[in-house]
Residue frames relative to the residue before (quaternion, step in Angstrom):
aa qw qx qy qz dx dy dz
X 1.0000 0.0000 0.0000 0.0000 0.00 0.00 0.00
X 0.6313 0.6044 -0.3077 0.3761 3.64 1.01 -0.71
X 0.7437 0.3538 -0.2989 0.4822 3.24 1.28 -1.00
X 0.3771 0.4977 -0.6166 0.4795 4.29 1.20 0.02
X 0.7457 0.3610 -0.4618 0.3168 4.04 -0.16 -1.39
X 0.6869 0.4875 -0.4745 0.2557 3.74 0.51 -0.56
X 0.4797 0.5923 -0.4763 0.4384 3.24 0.76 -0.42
X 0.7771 0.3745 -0.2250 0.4530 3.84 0.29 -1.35
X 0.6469 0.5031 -0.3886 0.4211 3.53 1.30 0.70
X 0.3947 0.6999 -0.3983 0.4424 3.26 1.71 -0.69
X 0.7672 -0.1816 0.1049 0.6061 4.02 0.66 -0.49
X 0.1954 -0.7954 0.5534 0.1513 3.78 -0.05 1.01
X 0.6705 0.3795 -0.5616 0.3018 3.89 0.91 0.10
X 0.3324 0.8320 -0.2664 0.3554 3.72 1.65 -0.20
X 0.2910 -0.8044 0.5153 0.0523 3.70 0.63 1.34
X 0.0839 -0.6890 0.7196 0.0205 4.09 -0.54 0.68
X 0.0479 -0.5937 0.7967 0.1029 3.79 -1.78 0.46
X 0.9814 -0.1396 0.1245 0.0437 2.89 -1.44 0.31
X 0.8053 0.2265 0.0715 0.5433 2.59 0.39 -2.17
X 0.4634 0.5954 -0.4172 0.5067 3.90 1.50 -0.56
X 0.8439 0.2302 -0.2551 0.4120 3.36 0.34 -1.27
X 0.6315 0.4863 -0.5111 0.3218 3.85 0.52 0.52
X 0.5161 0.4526 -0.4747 0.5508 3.68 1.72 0.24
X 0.7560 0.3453 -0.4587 0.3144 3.45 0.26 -0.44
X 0.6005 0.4472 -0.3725 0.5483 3.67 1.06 -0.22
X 0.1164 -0.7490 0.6026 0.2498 3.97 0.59 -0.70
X 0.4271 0.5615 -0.6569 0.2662 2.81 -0.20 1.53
X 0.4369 -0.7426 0.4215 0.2827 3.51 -1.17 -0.23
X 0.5747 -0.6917 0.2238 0.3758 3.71 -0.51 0.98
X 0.4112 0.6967 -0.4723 0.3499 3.29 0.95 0.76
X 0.7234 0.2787 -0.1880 0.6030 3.13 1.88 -0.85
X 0.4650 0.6782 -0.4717 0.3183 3.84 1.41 -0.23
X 0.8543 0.4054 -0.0997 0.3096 3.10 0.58 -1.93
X 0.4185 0.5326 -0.5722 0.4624 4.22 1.24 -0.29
X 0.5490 0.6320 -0.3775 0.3957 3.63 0.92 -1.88
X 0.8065 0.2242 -0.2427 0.4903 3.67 -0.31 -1.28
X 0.5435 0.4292 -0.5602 0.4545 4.19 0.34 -0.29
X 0.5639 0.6078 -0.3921 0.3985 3.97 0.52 -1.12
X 0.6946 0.5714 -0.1231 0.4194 4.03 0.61 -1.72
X 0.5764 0.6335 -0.2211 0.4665 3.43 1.75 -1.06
X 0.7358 0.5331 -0.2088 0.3617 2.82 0.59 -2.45
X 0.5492 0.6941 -0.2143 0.4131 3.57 1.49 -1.60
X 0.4507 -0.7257 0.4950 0.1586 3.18 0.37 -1.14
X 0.5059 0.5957 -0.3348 0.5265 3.21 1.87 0.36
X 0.7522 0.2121 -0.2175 0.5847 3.93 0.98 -0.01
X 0.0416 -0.5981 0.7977 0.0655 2.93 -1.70 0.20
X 0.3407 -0.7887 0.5095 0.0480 2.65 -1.78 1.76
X 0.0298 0.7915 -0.5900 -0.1566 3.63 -0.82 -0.31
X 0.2992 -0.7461 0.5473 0.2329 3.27 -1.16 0.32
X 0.5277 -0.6417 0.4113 0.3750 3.88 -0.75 1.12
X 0.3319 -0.7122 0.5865 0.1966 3.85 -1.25 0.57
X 0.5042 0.5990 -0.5615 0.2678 3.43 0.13 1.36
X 0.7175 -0.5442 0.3410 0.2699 3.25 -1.52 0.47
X 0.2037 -0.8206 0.4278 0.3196 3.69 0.44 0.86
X 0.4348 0.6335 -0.5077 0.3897 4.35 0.76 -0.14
X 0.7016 0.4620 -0.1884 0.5087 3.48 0.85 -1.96
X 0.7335 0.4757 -0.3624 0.3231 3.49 0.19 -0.98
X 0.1860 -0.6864 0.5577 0.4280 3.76 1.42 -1.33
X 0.7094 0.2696 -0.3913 0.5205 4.24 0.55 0.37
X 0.5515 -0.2995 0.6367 0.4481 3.31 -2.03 -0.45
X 0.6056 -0.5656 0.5288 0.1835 3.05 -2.02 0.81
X 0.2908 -0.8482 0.4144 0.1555 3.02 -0.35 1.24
X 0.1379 -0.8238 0.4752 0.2767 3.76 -0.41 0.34
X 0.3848 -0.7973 0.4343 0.1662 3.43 -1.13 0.85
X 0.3319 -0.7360 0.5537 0.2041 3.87 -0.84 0.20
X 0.0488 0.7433 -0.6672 0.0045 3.62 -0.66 0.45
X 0.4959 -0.6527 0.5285 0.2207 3.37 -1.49 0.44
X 0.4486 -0.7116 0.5082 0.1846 3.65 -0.99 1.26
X 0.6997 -0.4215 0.3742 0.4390 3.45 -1.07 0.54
X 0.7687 0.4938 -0.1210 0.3882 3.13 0.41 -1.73
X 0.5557 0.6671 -0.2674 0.4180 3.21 1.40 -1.12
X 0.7680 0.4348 -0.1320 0.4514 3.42 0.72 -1.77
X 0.5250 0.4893 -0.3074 0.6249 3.50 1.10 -0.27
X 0.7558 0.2330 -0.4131 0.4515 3.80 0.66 -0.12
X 0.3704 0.7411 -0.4688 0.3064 3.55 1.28 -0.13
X 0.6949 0.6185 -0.1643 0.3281 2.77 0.75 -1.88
X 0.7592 0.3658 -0.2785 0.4608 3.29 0.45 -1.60
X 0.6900 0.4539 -0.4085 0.3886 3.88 0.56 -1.01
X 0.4392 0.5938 -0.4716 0.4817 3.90 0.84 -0.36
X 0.7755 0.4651 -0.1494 0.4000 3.12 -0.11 -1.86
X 0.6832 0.4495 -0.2860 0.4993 4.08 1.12 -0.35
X 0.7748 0.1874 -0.3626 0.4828 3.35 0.88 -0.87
X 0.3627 0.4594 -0.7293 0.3544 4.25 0.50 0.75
X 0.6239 0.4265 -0.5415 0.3682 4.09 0.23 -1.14
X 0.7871 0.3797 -0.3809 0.3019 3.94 -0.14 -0.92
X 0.6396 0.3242 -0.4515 0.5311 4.01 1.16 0.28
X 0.4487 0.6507 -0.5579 0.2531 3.40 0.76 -0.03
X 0.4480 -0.6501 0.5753 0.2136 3.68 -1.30 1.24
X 0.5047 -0.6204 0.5471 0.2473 3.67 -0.76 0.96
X 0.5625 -0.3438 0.5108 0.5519 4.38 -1.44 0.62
X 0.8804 0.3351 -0.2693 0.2001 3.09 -0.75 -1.98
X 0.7314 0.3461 -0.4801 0.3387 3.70 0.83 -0.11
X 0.4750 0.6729 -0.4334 0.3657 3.85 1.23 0.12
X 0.1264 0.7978 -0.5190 0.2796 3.34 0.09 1.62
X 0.3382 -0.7760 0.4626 0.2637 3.74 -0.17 1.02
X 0.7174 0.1313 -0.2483 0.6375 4.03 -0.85 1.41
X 0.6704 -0.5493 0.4962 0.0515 2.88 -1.90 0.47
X 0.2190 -0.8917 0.3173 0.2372 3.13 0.20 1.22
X 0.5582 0.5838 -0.4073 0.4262 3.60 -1.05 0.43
X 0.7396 0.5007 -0.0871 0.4414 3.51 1.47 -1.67
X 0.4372 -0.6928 0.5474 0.1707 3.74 -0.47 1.34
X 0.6096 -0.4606 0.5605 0.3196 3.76 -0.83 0.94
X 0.9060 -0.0917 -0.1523 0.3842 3.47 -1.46 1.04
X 0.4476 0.5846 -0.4899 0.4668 3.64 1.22 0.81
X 0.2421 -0.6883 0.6598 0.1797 3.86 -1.06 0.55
């Protein structure tokens, strides 16, 4: 989920559909779309569907997703919480492996 919201942070007025954001993530809309119905329910997107004439266009109407004010303002903070809980403490950032004698595996 962290890596669909970055994308909708890279420029929150920048509309994304679907199918852009399962090549640039490579995934497949089995996992794209619960993800973006989930982001809805939440209150962090809002969807729309494009107003064009699928015959003229030659595709289905694609619908787009944009982050909500509110939304992007929660992006931000939940991102920004779960980097603090993987974040490696100073005191354990210690070059090699302790216990392990230089040039031994």
């Amino acid at each position: 989920m962290a890596a669909v919201v970055k994308i909708f942070l890279r420029d929150v007025a920048e509309p994304q559909f679907g199918f852009n954001l399962m090549q640039q993530l490579r995934i497949s809309a089995g996992t794209l779309y619960p993800l973006l119905t989930k982001l809805r329910r939440a209150g962090w997107l809002a969807a729309e569907t494009e107003d064009i004439d699928p015959k003229i266009a030659g595709r289905p109407a694609r619908r787009y997703y944009t982050l909500t004010p509110g939304g992007a303002v929660a992006a931000v903070r939940a991102l920004q919480q779960s980097q603090a809980l993987y974040e490696v403490p100073r005191s354990a950032r210690r070059v090699g492996r302790p216990g392990l004698a230089r040039g031994t595996t």
